[in-house]
N, C-alpha and C positions, 0 to 999 in steps of 0.2 A: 573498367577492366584494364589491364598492366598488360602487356606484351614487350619482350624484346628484341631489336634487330640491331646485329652486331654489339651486342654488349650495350646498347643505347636503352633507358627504360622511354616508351612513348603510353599515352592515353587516348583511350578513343572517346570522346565527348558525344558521338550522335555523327554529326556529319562531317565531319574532318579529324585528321591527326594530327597532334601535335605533339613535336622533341623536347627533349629537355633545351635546347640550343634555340627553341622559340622560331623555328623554320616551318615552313609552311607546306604540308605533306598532301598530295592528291590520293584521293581512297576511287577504288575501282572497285565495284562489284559484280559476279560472275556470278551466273544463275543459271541453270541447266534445267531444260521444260522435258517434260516427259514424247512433246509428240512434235518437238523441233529436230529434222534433219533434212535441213539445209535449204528449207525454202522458207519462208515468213510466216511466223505464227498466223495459226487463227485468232487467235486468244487477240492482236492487234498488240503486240508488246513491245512491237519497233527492234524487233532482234535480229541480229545482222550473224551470221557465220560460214565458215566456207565448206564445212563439211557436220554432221550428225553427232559427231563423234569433239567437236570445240565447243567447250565453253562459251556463252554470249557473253559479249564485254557491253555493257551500256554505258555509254559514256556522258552523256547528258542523261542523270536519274531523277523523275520527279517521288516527291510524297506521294502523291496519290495513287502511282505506279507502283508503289515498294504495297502499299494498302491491299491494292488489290491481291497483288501477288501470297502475302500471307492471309488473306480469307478464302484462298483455294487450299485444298489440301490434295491436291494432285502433282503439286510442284515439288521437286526435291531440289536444295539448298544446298549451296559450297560456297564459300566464304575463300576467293583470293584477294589478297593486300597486295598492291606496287607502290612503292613509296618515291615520289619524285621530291628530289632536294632541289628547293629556291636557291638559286644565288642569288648575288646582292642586288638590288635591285639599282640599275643606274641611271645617273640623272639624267639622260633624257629620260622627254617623256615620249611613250608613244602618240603618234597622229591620230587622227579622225581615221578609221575603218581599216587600223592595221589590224584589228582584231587581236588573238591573244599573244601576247609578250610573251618573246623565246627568251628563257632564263639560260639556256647552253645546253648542254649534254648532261644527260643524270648519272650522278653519283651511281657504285658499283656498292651494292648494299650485300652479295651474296657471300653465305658464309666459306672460308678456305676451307681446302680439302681437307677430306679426314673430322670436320667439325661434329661432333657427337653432340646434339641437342638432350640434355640428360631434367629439361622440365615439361612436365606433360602437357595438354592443351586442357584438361579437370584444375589442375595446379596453378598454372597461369592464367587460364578465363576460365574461374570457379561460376563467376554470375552468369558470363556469357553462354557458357554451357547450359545454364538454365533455360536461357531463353533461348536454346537452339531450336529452330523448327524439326517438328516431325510428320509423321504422313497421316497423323491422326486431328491434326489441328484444325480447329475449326467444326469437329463433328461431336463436340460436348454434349450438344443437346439430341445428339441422334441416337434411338435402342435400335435393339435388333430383338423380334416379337418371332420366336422358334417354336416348330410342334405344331401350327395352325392348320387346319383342314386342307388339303390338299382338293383342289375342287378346279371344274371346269367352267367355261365363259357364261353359260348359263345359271351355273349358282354363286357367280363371282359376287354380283350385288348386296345378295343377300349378307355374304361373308363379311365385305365390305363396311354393311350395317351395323354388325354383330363387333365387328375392330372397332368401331368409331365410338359405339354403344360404352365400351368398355374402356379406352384410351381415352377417348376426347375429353371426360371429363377433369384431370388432372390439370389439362392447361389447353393453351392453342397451339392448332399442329397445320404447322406450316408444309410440310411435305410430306403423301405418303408414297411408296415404291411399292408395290409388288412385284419380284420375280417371277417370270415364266418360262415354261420348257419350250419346247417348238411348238406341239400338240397347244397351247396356251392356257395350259395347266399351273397354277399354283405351284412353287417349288418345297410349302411348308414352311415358308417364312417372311416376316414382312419388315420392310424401315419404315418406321415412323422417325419424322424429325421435329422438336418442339419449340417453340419462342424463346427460352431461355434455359440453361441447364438444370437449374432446380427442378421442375417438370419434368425432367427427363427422369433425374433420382429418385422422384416420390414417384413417379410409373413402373420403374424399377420396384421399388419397394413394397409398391401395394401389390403387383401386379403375376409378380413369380411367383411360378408354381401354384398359380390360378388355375382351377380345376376347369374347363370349359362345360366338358362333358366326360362320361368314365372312359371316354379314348382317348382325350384330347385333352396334355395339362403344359399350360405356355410354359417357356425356358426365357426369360426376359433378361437381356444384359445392358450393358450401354455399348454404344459401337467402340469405345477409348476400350474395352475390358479386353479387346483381342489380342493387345501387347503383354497384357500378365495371361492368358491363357496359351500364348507361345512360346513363353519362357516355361513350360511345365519340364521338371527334369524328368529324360527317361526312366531312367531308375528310380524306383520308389526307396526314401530311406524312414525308418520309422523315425517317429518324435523322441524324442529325449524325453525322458521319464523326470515330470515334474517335481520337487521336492514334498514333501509332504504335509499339510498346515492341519495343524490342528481346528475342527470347526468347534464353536457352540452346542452342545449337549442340549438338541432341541426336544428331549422327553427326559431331562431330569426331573419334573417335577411332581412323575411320576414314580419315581423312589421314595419318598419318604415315608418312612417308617410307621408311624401313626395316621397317615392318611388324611393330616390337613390338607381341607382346600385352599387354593389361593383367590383372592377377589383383586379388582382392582377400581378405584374410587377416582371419578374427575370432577376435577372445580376448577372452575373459569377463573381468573386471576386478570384477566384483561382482557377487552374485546380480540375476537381469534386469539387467541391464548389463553391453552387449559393446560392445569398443572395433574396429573397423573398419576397416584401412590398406586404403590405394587403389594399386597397384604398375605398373611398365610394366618388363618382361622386357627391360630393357635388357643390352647388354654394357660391360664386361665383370660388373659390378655391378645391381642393376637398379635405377631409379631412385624415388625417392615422391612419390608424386602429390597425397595427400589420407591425409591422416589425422582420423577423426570418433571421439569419445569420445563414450558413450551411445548410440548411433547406432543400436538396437535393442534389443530385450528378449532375445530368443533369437539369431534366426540370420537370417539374408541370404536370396533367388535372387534372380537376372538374369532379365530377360526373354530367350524364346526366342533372339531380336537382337541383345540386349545390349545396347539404347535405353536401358532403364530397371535399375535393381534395384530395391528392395519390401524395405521394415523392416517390422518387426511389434513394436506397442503394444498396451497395453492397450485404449484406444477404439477400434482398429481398424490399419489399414496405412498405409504412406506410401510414394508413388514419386519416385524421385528419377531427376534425370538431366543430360546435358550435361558440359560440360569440369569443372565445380567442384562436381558433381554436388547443383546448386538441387532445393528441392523442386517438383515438377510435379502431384501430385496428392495427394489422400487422402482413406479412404474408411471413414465411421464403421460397424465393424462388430466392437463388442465381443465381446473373447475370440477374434479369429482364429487358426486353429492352421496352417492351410495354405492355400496361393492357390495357382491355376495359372492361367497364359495361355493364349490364343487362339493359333496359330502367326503371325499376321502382327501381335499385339501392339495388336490392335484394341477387347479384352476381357480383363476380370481377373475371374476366380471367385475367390469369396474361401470358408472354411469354418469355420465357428464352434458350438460347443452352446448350447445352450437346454435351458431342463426340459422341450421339447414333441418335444427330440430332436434333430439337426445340420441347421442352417440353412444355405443355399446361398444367397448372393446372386453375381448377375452384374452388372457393372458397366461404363460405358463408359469408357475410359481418358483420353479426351480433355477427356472433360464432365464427369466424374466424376458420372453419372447412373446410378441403379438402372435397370438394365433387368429385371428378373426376380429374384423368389426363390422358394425353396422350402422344406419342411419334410423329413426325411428319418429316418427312422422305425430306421433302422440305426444301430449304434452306430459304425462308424467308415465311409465314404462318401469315402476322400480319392480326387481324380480321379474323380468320380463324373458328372462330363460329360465325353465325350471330341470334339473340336472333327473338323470336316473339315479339312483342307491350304489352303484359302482366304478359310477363316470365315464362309462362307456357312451352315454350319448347327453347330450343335451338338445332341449326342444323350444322350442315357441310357436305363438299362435297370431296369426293374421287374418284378416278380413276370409272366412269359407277353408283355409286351410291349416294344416299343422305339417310343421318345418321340425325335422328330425334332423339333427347333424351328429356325424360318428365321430371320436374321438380316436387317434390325437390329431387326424389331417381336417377335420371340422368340415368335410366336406356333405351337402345333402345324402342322408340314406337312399339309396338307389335312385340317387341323383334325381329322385322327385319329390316332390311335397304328398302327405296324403289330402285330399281334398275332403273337405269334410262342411258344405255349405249348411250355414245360421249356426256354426261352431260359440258358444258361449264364454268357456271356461274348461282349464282341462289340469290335471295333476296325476305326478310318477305315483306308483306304490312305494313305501318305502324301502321295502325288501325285495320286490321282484319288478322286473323289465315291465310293466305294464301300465296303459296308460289309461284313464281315466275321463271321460269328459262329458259333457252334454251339448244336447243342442235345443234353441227353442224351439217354441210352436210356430204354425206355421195357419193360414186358412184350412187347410184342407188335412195337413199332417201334424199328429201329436208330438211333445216334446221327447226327447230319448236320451238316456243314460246308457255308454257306452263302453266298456273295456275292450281295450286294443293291445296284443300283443306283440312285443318287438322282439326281435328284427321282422319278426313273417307279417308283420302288419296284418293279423289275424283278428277279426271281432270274436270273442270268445265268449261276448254274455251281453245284452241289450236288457233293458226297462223301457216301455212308452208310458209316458204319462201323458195328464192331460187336464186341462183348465190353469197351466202353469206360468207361473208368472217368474218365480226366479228359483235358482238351483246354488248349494252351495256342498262340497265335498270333503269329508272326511275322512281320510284315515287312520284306523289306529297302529300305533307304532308298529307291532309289530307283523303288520300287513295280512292279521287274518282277516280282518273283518272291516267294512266299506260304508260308511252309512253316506247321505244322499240327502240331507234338509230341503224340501221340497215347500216351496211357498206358494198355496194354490188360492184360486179364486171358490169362494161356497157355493154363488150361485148368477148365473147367468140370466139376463130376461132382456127381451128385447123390448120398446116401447112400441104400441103400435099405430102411434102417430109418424116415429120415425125410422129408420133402421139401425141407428147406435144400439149398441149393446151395452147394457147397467151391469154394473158388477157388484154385487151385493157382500160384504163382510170376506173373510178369511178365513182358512183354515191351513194346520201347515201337519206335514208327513215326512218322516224319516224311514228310509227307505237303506235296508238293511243287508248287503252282501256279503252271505259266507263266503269267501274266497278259497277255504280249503276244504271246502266238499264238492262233493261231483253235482257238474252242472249249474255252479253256485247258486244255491236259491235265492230268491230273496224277500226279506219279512218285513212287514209295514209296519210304524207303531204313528197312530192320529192323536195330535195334541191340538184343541180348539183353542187357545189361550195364544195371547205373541210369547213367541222364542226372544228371550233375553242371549240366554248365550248356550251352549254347547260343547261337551268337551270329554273324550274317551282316558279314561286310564290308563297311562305312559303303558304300565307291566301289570296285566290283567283283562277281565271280562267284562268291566263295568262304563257306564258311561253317565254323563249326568248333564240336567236338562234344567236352564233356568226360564219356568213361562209365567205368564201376566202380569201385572203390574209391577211399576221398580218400586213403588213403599210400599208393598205387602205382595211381596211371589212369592210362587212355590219352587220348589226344588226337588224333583225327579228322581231318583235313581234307576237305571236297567240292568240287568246281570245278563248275557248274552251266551248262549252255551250249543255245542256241536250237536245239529241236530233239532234243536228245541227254537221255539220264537223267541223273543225278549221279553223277558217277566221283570213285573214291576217289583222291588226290594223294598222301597220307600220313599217317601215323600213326606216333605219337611215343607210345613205350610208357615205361611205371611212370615216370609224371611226380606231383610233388606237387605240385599246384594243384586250387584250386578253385573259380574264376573266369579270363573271357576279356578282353580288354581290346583290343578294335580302335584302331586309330591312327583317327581323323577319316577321312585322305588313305590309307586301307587300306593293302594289303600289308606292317607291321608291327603285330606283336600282342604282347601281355604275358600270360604264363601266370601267374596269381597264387595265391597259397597265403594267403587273408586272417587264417588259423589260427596259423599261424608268421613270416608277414612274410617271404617269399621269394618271388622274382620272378623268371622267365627274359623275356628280348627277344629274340623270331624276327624274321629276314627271310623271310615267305614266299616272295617271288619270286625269293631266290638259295640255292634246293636245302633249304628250312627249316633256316638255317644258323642254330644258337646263338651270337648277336653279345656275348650277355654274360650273368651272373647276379649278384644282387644281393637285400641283406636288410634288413631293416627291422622291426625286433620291434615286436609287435602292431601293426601300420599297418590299417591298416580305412580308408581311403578309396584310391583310383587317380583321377587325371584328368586323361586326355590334354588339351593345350592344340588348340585351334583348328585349327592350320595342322599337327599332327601331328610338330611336332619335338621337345617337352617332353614329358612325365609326369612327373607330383609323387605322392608316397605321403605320409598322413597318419598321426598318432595321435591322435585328438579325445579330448578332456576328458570327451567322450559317450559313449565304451566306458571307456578307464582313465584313471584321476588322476595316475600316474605316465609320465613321457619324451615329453611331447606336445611334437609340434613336426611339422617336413613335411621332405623331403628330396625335391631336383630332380634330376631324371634327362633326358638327352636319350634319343633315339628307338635310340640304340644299345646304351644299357644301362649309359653311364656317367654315375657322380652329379657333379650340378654344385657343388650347394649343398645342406648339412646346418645346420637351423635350426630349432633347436630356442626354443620359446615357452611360458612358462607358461600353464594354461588355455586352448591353444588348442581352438577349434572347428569351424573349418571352412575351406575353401582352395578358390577358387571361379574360373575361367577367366572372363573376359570373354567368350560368344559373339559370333561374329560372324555377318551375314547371308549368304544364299545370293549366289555370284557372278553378276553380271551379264552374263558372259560365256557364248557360247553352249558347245554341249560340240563342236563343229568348234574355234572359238575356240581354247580350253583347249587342245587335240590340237596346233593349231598352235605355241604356244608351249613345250609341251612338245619337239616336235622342234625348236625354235632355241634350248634352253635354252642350248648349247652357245656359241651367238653372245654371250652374257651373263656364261661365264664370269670374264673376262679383269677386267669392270668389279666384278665382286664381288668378286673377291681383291684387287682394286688398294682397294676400300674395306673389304675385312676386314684389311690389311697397314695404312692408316691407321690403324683404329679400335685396333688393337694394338698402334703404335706411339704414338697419344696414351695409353693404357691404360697402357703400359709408363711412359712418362714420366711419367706422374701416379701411376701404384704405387710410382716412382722416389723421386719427391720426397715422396709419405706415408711410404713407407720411411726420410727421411733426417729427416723431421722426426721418426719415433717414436724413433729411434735417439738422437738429439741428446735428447730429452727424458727417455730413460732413462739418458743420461750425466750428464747433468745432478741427476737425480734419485739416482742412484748415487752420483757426486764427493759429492753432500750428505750421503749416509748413513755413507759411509769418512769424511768430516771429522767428523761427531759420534761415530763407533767411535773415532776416534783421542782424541780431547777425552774421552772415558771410560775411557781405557785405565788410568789409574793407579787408579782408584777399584776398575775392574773385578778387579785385580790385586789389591787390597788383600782384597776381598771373596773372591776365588776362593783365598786362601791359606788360610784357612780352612776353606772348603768342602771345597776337593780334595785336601787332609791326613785329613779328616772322613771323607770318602766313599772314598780307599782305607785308612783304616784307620790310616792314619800320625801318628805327633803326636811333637808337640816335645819331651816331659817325659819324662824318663827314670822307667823304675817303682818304682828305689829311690832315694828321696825325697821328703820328704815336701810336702803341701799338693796333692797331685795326685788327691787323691780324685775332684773333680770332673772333671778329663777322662778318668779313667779310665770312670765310669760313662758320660760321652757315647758312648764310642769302643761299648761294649759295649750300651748301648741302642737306637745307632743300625744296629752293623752285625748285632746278632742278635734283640733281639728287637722292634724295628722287622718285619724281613723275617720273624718269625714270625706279630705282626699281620697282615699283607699276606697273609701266605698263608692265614691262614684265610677272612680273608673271601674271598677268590677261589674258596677252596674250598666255601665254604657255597652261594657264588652260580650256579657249576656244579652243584651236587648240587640245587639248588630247582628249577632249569632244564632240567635231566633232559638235560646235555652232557656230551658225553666233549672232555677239555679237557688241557691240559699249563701246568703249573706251571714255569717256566726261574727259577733262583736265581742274581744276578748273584754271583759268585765269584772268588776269588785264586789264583794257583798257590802262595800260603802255606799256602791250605788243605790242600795236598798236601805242603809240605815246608817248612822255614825257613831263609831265608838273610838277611846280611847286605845290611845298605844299601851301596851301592853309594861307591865313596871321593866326598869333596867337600863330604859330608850330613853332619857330625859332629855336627848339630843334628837328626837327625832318628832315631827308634829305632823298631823293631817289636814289643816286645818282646809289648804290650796285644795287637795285630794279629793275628797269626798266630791267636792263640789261640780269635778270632770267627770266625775264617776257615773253622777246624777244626771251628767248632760248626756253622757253615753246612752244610759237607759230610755232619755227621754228620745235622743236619735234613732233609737228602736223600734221604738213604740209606733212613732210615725211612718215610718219606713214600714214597717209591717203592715201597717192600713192602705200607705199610699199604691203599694207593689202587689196586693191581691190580682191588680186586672191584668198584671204583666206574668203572673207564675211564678214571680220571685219572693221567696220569702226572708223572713229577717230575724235572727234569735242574737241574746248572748251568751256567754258562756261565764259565769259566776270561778273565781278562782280564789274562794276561800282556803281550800288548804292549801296550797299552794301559796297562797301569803302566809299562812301559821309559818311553814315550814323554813318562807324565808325570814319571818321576824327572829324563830330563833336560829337561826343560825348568825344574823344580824347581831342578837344577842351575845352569842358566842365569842364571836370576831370583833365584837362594836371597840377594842383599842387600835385595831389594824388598820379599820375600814375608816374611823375618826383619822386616825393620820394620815 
């Protein structure tokens, strides 16, 4: 820091000043205690004054004096400088025990009259002012815990338990303080003080406007917070009216025009990195919207709505959304494995481990604020909240009881749990507040299926069952009707050598809740066969049942009506599937076989007529589009490594599009929201579909006639370009022709055996051993190893030996050749055959067999041509 006295610039280094003049400055410091006047600290600070109201000057100051002094925060600080100017120092020296050397009289440093200091103490010691002490120093790690129970000496303890219960775990607490009145009453507030100040923040943070009880919700600050709550102005003035930004249009893509849907397609491109295309189910091609590289670590969902989709990274998640799909939020919650939404997309639960076990945060979407988290003590918890239909509450379940929280303060509904001991399983209705669950059996009490109404926490309708062994719950979308898959025991025997009870075979029961009649009834239907799979009609009365065997079930159907029990419609015998697949817009279902990749498409409402069948080896995803006119079947990268890719199917059962992808992983529909139209509405448009006709063919006859025209003209351009690319390749076949010619006169003499030299004459030693090495014991080579590598491999295999019809007889060359003899020929020919022959006998015990292959025309075709060419091929 700079400071100056009388126009002099000086630096303070720590313990001394020093001038530009290199003179040697004594620094005094002045320290005023809050509870010195005029007799000797307690504190022991060795402070000398003569009245309350003077400054202590210390004049011998240690380090570990000044130490102390700034770890209290009870001390107020004033900083006076006296600056003593050294004269020169003269040649004597001082004696033994003169002590300090008088330099003379100090210099007169004060400024003349009238001096107007026009630089501020901010200006001049910008650092120093940083580190001025204040009255808050030293209390970083101290809160202040407001709003607590006001309680007397008798329920202090307990209180006490209850703060520690809740505090202690963020960190270690080194001091805590309760205030009391006279009476030794609680004042409603408490200090805690913690080990280090981070502790103090994350207690802060977790900890405000923690609900204790519905009287009692803590006010948590840090002790530093009371210098900005004292600067509050009195006057309140409004904010300044922020500029206006334009956002992302996060429902345009619910304007268009024709009502494509969008998909979006991931493929891994490298460990934790998927690449991510954006699609609109255009005709007759579909169009690309967005393509993002990196775009996540694993894999993709949409919100319920389809507003948003949710990547997943390492520091946590990201929501995107709008036409060009901007980022809109994200939410730091390291290691997320799975999120789920809220149904109106108001909330995002995200789920991540800890070594304390699976950590649940819930979050606001908008604000990207923590509303709640939890610790969860089970090793996997995914959907471990399940929301109501309006997001008024969300719920879970624990060991005997169910945990209701209201929305948007997440606090327990009437601050209590409902208890509900041997709780198994429990689920919202879709459409209305109502909760759903069972519980098991018990020695002495039957199992029971229960609906419970909220807020009143009212039981509105019970089932007991009994011999049960497990319950699973369905309902159908539109929350009329409940069914209840009951998994029972057939028959009970005791032995009577011991007390075990034997539990003999199965039987299973779907247990049927009108929900909108009085009293809800409810109607049983007994299937003795295993339940494959189960599944109600999105928009409709139907439901369907896959039971007994996976290579030859049957298939179910019930029609469910007001009033009436469940009557059987039909049943579709020794089908192979083993999954249901409703259309969105019901009455089309896909029976799926996810074991073999085979797929039938019913019309249930014309006579369950088989519209088509259709395969798909190892496909393991199905998902119907939106509006119910598409199905896509996948093959993820996530079950096998090999033939990944998706293939598109309409609602009839024919495919549109086969697209195959390396490393694909997953094939995801854009949801869309619920309509806004009423269900009169909808009814009514349905019966004038017919008025509409005329205008959809007249724009499906456009769109197939641009279609065509633009297939037209990609067609004439690929065709020109393969002409072109062709004429290229016959103009450098031709340009090689003589070389080619030159080269294959040799070869093809070689390779059937033929040559130019007659045998008696001499100098032909050498082509004689070519002809003989290439055409016999070349192809002796070859066969053994072929045969050694079947017999390693433990194959039964066949050996074919290319051959001549010389090898069977000899004749002449043909007129025109006078230059060309067999004489070498034949004779390899004959060895080949005989190598056949042997080899077939010798290879019976091994499974290997041995043929040749006879290439008489094949030599016709090349003598004449030899014929043809014979002045080219001679030179």
């Amino acid at each position: 820091p700079q400071f100056h006295i009388k126009k002099k610039l000086y630096f303070w280094t720590g313990w001394k000043i020093f001038a530009n003049n290199k003179h040697n400055l004594n620094v005094l410091f002045v320290l005023q205690h809050d509870s010195c006047f005029g007799w000797n600290c307690e504190r022991g600070c060795d402070c000398e004054s003569e009245s309350g109201e003077t400054p202590l000057i210390f004049r011998s100051f240690r380090k570990q004096l000044l130490k102390n002094f700034l770890s209290s925060f009870s001390w107020r600080f004033s900083l006076q400088i006296t600056v003593k100017m050294a004269k020169k120092k003269s040649d004597e020296q001082p004696t033994e025990g003169s002590g300090d050397t008088e330099y003379g009289e100090e210099p007169n440093f004060d400024d003349p009259p009238g001096f107007v200091d026009d630089i501020s103490d901010e200006e001049l010691l910008a650092d120093m002012m940083k580190q001025k002490p204040c009255a808050t120093d030293g209390v970083e790690s101290v809160i202040v815990v407001d709003n607590i129970p006001i309680v007397g000496p008798p329920r202090m303890e307990k209180l006490k338990s209850v703060i520690e219960k809740l505090f202690f775990s963020f960190g270690e607490v080194t001091n805590v303080f309760y205030p009391l009145d006279d009476n030794g009453n609680t004042k409603g507030y408490v200090f805690l003080e913690y080990k280090n100040p981070e502790n103090a923040e994350e207690a802060v943070k977790e900890m405000h406007n923690h609900r204790l009880d519905k009287n009692y919700t803590f006010a948590v600050n840090l002790f530093t917070d009371f210098a900005k709550y004292e600067n509050i102005p009195k006057e309140w003035e409004p904010p300044k009216a922020q500029p206006y930004t334009v956002q992302s249009d996060l429902y345009n893509f619910l304007l268009e025009p024709d009502a494509y849907d969008q998909f979006c397609v991931a493929a891994e491109t490298a460990p934790s990195n998927v690449q991510v295309q954006f699609w609109q189910n255009t005709l007759p091609e579909p169009t690309d919207i967005e393509k993002r590289d990196r775009f996540t670590d694993t894999f993709v969902k949409w919100s319920p709505q389809g507003t948003y989709i949710v990547t997943f990274h390492k520091p946590g998640v990201v929501l995107w959304g709008g036409t060009k799909f901007v980022k809109i939020n994200k939410f730091p919650h390291t290691g997320t494995q799975f999120v789920d939404f809220s149904p109106c997309e108001q909330y995002l639960v995200t789920y991540g481990p800890t070594p304390q076990g699976q950590k649940i945060i819930i979050w606001d979407i908008r604000t990207g604020q923590e509303k709640r988290s939890f610790i969860s003590d089970g090793v996997s918890n995914l959907s471990m909240f399940r929301w109501s239909h309006d997001d008024k509450y969300v719920a879970r379940m624990d060991e005997g009881a169910i945990y209701i929280y209201e929305t948007p303060n997440f606090y327990l509904l009437d601050m209590k749990s409902i208890k509900v001991p041997g709780i198994r399983n429990f689920s919202w209705s879709p459409t209305d507040n109502i909760i759903a669950y069972w519980v098991a059996e018990t020695t002495d009490v039957p199992a029971k299926v229960s609906l419970l109404e909220i807020p009143k926490k009212r039981e509105i309708r019970n089932k007991n069952l009994f011999n049960v062994a497990d319950c699973k719950i369905h309902w159908q979308q539109s929350g009329d009707y409940l069914c209840v898959k009951v998994d029972r025991f057939s028959k009970l025997k005791k032995d009577k050598k011991d007390s075990d009870v034997k539990f003999l075979g199965m039987f299973y029961n779907f247990e049927i809740f009108h929900m909108r009649e009085r009293d809800i009834p409810v109607d049983s239907v007994e299937i003795k066969d295993l339940i494959l799979a189960f599944a109600w009609e999105p928009i409709g009365q139907k439901f369907a049942i896959i039971h007994g065997e996976q290579t030859s079930a049957n298939v179910t159907f019930y029609k469910v009506q007001t009033g009436q029990k469940p009557s059987l419609i039909k049943k579709l015998e020794k089908k192979v599937c083993t999954h249901l697949f409703w259309s969105p817009r019901g009455q089309f279902i896909v029976l799926a076989n996810l074991t073999l990749g085979v797929f039938e498409f019913i019309d249930t409402n014309n006579y369950f007529m088989v519209m088509n069948t259709g395969d798909h080896f190892r496909a393991s995803e199905v998902e119907w589009d939106p509006t119910g006119r598409y199905v896509v079947t996948g093959v993820s990268s996530w079950k096998v490594k090999e033939d990944n890719g998706y293939y598109l199917w309409n609602f009839q059962g024919r495919c549109q599009k086969r697209v195959m992808l390396k490393n694909f992983v997953q094939f995801l529909w854009r949801p869309r929201p619920a309509s806004l139209l009423t269900e009169a509405e909808q009814k009514n448009i349905l019966k004038e579909l017919k008025k509409y006709y005329p205008q959809f063919e007249s724009k499906d006859r456009m769109r197939m006639t641009r279609a065509s025209k633009e297939l037209l003209e990609k067609r004439a351009k690929l065709r020109e370009q393969f002409n072109e690319y062709r004429n290229k390749r016959i103009s450098e076949w031709q340009s090689q022709k003589t070389r080619r010619l030159q080269m294959r006169n040799r070869e093809l003499i070689a390779g059937i055996g033929m040559t130019a030299v007659k045998l008696i004459e001499r100098g032909n030693s050498s082509a004689i051993n070519d002809t003989v090495q290439t055409n016999v014991m070349g192809l002796i080579y070859c066969t053994r190893e072929a045969i050694l590598s079947m017999k390693e491999r433990r194959v039964a295999g066949q050996v074919v030996h290319i051959s001549s019809i010389m090898g069977h007889k000899v004749i002449m060359p043909p007129p025109g050749l006078d230059n060309v003899h067999f004489n070498v020929y034949p004779a390899t020919k004959f060895a080949v055959t005989a190598l056949t022959e042997s080899l077939r006998l010798e290879m019976v015990r091994d499974d290997i067999d041995t043929d040749t292959l006879d290439t008489s025309d094949v030599e016709e075709e090349i003598v004449e041509f030899l014929v043809k060419e014979e002045t080219t091929i001679l030179e």
